[in-house]
N, C-alpha and C positions, 0 to 999 in steps of 0.2 A: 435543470440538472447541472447545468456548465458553473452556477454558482457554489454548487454544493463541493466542487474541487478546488476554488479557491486555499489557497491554503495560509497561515497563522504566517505572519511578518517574520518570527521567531523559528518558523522550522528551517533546518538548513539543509535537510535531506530523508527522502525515503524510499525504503529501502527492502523487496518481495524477495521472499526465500520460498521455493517452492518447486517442486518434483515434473521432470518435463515430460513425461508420460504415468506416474502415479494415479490412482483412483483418488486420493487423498486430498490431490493439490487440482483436481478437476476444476470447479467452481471457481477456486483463484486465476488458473489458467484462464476461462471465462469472464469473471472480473477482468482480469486485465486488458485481454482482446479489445471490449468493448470501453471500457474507462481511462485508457493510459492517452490515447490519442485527446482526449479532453482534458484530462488533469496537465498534460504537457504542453498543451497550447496556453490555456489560463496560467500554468506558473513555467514557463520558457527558459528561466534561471535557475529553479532550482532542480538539482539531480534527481530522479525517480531511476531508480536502478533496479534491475531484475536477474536475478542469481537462481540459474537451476542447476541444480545435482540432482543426481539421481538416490531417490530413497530420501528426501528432504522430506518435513511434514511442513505447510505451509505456513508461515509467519510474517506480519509487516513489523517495521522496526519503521522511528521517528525520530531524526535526531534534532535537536534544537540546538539555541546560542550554549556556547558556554560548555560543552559536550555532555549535555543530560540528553537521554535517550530513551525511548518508551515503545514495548512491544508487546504484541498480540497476537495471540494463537490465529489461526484462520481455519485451524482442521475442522470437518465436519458441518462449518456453515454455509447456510445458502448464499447465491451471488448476492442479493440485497441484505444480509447480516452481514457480507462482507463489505458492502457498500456503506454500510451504519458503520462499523468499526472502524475503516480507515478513513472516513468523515470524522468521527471524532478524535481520532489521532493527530490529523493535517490540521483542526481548527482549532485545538489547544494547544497553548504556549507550555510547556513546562516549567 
């Protein structure tokens, strides 16, 4: 699993928007508990940032070289569709 948060040479940050008590942003909240302390150890340098507001619907953002940027809904999916989506966010370069 600790490979699968490696992240793409090319990303320079990422970036959870999501609700700190919502029904919406549940899952992500979960996602994160359990996934931030391993994506954090495997990439030490680069920023993984976490933004609650209240009434957010959840979203990961990707930014890479060059300021190109790439984001993803998260509402409504399970912890492991979120697991798949921000995998293939962190391992493509834009």
């Amino acid at each position: 699993m600790s490979g699968r948060y490696a992240f793409a040479k090319g990303l320079k940050e990422v970036r959870f928007l999501f609700c700190q008590s919502g029904e919406p942003s549940a899952a992500t909240r979960n996602f994160l508990l359990r996934a931030y302390p391993i994506m954090k150890k495997n990439n030490p340098v680069t920023p993984i940032l976490l933004r609650e507001a209240q009434g957010t619907l959840p979203k990961v953002y990707a930014r890479y070289e060059f300021g190109q940027e790439k984001s993803q809904s998260l509402e409504g999916l399970s912890d492991k569709q979120i697991e798949e989506t921000v995998t293939s966010l962190v391992k493509n370069e834009a």
